[in-house]
C-alpha positions as CSV (number, residue, x, y, z in Angstrom):
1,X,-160.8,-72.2,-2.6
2,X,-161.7,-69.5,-5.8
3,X,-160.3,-70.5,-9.2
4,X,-157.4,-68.9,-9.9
5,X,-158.8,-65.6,-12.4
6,X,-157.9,-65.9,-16.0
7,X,-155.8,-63.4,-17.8
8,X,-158.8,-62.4,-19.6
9,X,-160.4,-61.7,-16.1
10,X,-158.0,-59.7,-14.7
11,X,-158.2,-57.3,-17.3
12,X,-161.2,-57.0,-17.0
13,X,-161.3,-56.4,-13.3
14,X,-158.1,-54.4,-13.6
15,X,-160.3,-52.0,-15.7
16,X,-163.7,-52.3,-15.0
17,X,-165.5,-50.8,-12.0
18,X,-167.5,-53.6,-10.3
19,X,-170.4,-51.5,-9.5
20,X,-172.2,-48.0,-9.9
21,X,-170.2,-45.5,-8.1
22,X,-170.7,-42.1,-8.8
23,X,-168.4,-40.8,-6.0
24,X,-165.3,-42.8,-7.6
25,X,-165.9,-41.2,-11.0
26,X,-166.5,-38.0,-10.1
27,X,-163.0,-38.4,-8.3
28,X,-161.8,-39.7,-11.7
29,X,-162.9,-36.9,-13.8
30,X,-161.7,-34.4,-11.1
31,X,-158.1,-35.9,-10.5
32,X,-157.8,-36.5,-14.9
33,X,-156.8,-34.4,-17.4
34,X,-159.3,-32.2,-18.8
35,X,-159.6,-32.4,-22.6
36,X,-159.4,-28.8,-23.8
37,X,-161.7,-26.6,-25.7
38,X,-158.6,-26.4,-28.2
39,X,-158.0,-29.9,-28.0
40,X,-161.6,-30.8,-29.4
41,X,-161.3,-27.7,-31.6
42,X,-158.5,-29.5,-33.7
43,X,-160.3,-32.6,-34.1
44,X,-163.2,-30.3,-35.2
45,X,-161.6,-28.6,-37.8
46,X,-159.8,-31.6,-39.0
47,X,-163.2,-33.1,-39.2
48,X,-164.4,-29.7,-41.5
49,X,-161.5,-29.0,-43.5
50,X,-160.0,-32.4,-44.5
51,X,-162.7,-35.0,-43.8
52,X,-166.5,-34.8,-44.9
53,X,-167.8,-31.9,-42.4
54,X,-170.8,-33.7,-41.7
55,X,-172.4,-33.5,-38.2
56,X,-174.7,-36.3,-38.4
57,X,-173.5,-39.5,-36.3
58,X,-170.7,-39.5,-33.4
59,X,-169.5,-42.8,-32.4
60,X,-167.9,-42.8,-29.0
61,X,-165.5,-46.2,-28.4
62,X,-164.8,-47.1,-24.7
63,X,-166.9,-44.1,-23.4
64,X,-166.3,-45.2,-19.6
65,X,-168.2,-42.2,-18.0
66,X,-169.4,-40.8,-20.7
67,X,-167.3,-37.6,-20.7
68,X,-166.5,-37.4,-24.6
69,X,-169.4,-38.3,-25.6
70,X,-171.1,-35.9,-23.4
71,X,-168.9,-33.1,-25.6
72,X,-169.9,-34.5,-28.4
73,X,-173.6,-34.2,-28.4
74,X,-173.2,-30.6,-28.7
75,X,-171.7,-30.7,-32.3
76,X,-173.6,-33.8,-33.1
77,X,-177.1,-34.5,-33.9
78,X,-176.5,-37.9,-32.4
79,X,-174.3,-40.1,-30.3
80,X,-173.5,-43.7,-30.0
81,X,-171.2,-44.2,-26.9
82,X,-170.1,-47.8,-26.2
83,X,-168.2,-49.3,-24.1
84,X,-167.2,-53.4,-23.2
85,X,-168.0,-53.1,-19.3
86,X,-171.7,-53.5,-17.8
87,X,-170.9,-51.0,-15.2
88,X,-169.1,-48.3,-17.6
89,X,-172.5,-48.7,-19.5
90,X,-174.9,-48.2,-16.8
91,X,-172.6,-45.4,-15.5
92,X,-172.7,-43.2,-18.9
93,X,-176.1,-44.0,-19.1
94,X,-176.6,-42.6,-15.5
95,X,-174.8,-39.5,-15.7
96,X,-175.8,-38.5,-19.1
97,X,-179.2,-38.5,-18.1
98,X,-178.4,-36.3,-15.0
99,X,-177.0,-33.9,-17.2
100,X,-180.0,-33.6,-19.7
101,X,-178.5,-34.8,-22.6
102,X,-180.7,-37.0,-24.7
103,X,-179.4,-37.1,-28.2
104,X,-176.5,-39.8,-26.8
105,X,-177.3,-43.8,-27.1
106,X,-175.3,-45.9,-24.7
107,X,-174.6,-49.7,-25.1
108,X,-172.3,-52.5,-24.4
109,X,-169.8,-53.6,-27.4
110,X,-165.8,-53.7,-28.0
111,X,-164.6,-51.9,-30.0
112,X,-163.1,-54.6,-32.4
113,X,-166.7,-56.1,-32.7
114,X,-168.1,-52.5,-33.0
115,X,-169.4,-53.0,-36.7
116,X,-171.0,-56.5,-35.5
117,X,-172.9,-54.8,-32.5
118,X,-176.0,-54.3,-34.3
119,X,-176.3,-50.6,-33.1
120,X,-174.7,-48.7,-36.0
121,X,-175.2,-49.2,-39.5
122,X,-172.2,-49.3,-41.6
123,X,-171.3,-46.3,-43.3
124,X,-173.0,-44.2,-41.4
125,X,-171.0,-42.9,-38.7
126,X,-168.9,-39.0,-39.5
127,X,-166.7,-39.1,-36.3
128,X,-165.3,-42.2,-34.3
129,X,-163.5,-41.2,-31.2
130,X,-161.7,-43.2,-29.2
131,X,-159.9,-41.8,-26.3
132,X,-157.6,-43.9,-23.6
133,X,-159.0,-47.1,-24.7
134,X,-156.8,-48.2,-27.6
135,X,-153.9,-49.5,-26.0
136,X,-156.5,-52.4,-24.6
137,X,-157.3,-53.5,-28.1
138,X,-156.6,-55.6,-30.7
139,X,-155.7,-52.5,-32.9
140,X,-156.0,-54.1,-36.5
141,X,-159.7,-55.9,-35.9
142,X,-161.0,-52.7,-34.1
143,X,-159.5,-50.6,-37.4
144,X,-161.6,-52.7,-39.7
145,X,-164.6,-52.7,-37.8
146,X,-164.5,-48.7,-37.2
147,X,-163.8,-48.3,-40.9
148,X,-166.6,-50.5,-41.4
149,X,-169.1,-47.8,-39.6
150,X,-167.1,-44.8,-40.8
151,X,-168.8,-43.0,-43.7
152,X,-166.7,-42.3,-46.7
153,X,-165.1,-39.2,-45.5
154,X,-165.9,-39.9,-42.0
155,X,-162.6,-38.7,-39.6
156,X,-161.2,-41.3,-37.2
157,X,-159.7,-39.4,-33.9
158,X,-157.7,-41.8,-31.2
159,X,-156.0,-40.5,-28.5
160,X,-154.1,-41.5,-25.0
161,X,-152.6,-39.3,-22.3
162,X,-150.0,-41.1,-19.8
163,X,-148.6,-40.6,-16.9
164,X,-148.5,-37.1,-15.4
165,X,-145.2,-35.0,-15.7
166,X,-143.9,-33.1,-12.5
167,X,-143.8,-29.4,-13.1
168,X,-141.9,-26.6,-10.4
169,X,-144.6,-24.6,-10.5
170,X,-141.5,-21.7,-9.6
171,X,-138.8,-22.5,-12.1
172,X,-142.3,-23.7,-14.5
173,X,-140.2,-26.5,-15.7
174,X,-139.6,-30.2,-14.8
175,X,-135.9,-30.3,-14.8
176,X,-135.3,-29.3,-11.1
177,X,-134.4,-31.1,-8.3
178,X,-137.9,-31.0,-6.6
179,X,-139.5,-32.0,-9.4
180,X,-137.2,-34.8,-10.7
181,X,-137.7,-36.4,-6.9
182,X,-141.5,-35.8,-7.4
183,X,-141.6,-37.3,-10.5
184,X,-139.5,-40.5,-8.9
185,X,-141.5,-40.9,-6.0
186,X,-144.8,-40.5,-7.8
187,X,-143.1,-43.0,-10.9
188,X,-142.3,-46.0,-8.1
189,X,-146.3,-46.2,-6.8
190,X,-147.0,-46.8,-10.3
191,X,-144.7,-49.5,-11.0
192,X,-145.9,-51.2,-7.4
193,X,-149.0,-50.8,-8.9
194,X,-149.3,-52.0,-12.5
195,X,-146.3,-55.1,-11.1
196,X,-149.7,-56.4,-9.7
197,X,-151.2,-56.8,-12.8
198,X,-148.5,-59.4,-13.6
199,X,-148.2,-62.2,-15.2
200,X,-147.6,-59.6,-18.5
201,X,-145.7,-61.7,-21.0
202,X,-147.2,-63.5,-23.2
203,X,-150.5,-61.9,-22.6
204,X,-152.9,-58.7,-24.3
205,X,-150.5,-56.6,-21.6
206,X,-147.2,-57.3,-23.5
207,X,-149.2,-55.7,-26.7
208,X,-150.5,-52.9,-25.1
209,X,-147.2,-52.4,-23.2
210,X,-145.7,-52.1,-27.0
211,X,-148.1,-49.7,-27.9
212,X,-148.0,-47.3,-25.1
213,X,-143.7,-47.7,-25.0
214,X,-144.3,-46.9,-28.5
215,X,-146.1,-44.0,-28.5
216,X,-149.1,-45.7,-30.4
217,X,-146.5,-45.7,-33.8
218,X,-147.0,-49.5,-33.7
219,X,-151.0,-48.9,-35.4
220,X,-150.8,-49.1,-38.6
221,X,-153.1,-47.6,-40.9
222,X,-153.7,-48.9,-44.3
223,X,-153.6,-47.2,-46.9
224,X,-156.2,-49.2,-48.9
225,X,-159.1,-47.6,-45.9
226,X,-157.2,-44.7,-44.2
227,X,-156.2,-41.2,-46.6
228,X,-154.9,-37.7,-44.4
229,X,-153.3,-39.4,-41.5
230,X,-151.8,-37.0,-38.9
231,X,-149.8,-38.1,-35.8
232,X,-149.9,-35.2,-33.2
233,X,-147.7,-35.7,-30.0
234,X,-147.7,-33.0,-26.9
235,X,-144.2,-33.8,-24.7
236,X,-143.1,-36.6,-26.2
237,X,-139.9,-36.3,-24.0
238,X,-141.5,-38.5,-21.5
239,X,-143.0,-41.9,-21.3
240,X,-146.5,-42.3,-22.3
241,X,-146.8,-45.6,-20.3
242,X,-148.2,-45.5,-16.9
243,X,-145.5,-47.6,-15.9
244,X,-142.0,-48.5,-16.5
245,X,-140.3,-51.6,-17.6
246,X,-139.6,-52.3,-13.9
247,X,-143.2,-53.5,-13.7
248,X,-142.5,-56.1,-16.5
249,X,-141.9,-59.3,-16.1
250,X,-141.1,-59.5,-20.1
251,X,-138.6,-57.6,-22.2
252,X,-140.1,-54.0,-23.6
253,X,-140.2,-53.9,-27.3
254,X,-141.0,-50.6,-29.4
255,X,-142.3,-50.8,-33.1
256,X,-142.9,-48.1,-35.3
257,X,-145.2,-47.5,-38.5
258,X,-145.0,-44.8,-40.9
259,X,-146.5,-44.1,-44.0
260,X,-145.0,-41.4,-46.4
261,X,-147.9,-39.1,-47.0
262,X,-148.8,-38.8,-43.3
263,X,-148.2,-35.9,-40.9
264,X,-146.2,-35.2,-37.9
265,X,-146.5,-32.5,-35.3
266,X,-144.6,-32.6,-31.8
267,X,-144.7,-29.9,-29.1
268,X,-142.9,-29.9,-25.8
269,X,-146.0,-27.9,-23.8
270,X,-145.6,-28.1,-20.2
271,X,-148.8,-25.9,-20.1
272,X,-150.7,-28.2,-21.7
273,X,-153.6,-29.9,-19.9
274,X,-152.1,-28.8,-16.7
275,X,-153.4,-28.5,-13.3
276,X,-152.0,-28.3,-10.0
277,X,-152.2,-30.6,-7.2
278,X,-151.2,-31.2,-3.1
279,X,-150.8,-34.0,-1.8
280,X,-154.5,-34.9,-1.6
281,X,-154.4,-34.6,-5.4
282,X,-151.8,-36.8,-6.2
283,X,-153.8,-39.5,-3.5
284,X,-156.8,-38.9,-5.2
285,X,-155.3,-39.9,-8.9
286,X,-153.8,-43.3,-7.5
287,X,-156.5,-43.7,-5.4
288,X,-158.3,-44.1,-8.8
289,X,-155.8,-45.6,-11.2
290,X,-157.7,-48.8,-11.6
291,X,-161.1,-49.3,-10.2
292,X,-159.7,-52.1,-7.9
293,X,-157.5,-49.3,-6.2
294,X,-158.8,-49.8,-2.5
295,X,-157.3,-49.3,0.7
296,X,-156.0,-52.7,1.1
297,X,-153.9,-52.5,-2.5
298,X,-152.3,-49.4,-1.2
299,X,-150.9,-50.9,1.8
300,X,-149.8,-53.7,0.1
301,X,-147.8,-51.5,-2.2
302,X,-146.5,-49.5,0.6
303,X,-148.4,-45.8,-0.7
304,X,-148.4,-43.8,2.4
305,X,-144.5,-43.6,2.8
306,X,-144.2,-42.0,-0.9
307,X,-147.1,-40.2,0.1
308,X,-145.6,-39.1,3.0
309,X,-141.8,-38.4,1.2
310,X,-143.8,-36.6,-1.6
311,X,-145.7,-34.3,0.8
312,X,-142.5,-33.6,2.2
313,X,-140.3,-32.7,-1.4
314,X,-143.4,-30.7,-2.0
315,X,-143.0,-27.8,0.8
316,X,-145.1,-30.0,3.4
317,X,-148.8,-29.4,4.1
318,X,-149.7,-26.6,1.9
319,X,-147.0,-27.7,-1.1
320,X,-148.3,-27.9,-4.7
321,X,-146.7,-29.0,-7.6
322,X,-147.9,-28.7,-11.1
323,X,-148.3,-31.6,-13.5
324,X,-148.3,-31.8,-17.3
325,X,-149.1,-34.7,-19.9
326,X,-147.8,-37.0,-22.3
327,X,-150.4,-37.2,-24.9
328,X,-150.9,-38.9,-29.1
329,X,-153.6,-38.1,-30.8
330,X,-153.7,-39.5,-34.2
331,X,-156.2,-38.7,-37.2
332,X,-157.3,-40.3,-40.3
333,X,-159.8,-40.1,-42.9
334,X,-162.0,-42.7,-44.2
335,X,-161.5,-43.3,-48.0
């Protein structure tokens, strides 16, 4: 008989692919949001109006495929994209180079030992991104190590999207009956899914199930290292968390930090980020929720009769609904 796996192991294999597999992340970056041109244009002009405008060094935490920092080298004369999983490495490394993109270095580090990787040198780095990878971390080591590498100046971007918002793509709105019954459906493979992942309490998932009930308002930013914080949230109505409380096995808790001098902006955009999908769409995105999604973990969470009662509220073969998404993107300048 195996040893039983660790907490520490299952996140990682909750999270990390277990091999090179091209096919799965292409279905990754196909089923996922795409991050706008006008998304990366406000972190731009953040980056030129209130932080230093310099276009030197991109740092790229938890790159996965490589997607970001792939965007990145074309405003940057250099990249560093890390991330903590071999594969994730290899992958970026992979696919970058299959694009033609050579100004981007890829190696293995987390992000709270970023500073300690050897890699970057400290005060050196203009932009730190980290997209969809926060909620794993232990938020106030990771902030002292990326303003560690941050130059004086340097702008700090973090951002998450959740879990995809229903849209009638007739009434353009999520508050109709199909969509609401959509949204249900789609809601209870999640929580089947991510009740796997328990035990929670008492683990790293109670924090990051804080942080993502939360919004990300639980990361606080101090002011002795961070100046020009913004907080910018896009349908906000919604949960952010993949999951609800009904795949807990631990009470949800919800913190908030704010400082006076920091910006707000929230927007109820059921535009934003969207794209449609059928019923293959909506298989595809579960199908690669977490890398261990295989066909045996969907029976065992009973997918193919929401499937089916989703194809069905959708119009049947043929039906499309939109979807939307939750999404935080917070900002902050090194001082």
């Amino acid at each position: 008989m195996s040893p039983p796996i660790s907490t520490e192991e299952k996140g990682s294999i909750v999270f990390n692919a277990q091999k090179v597999n091209h096919s799965y992340w292409d279905i990754y970056l196909d089923s996922r949001p795409v991050y706008s041109p006008a998304f990366y244009d406000l972190i731009y002009d953040y980056h030129a109006k209130v932080s230093n405008n310099c276009w030197t060094l991109a740092e790229d935490i938890g790159t996965g495929p490589g997607n970001a920092a792939a965007v990145f080298s074309k405003r940057f004369d250099k990249v560093h994209a890390s991330d903590p999983g071999d594969t994730h490495v290899e992958v970026a490394k992979q696919r970058l180079a299959r694009d033609g993109i050579g100004n981007v270095s890829v190696y293995k580090a987390n992000g709270e030992d970023i500073s300690r990787a050897g890699i970057t040198t400290p005060g050196t780095v203009d932009l730190l991104a980290v997209a969809e990878a926060i909620p794993l971390m232990d938020a106030p080591k990771a902030l002292t190590s990326f303003g560690e590498i941050l130059a004086p100046g340097g702008t700090l971007a973090i951002w998450f999207y959740g879990r995809p918002i229903f849209v009638d793509p007739v009434a353009q709105h999520c508050g109709t009956t199909k969509a609401a019954r959509c949204q249900r459906l789609f809601d209870e493979i999640c929580i089947r899914a991510y009740s796997r992942i328990r035990p929670m309490k008492g683990t790293h998932w109670e924090q990051t199930t804080t942080r993502l009930f939360s919004w990300l308002d639980d990361l606080e930013l101090p002011t002795e290292t961070w100046t020009k914080v913004q907080r910018r949230k896009w349908n906000a109505d919604r949960p952010l968390s993949f999951y609800d409380e009904a795949a807990c096995d631990h009470a949800v808790v919800t913190k908030f930090q704010e400082r006076d001098d920091e910006e707000r902006f929230d927007v109820v955009d059921r535009a934003f980020w969207s794209k449609t999908w059928n019923i293959e769409g909506i298989k595809k995105f579960i199908g690669v929720l977490l890398p261990q999604f295989t066909e045996q973990f969907a029976k065992e969470i009973s997918a193919d009769q929401y499937y089916e009662e989703l194809e069905k509220t959708m119009g049947g073969p043929g039906g499309v609904m939109q979807v939307t998404w939750p999404v935080v993107l917070i900002l902050a300048t090194r001082k």
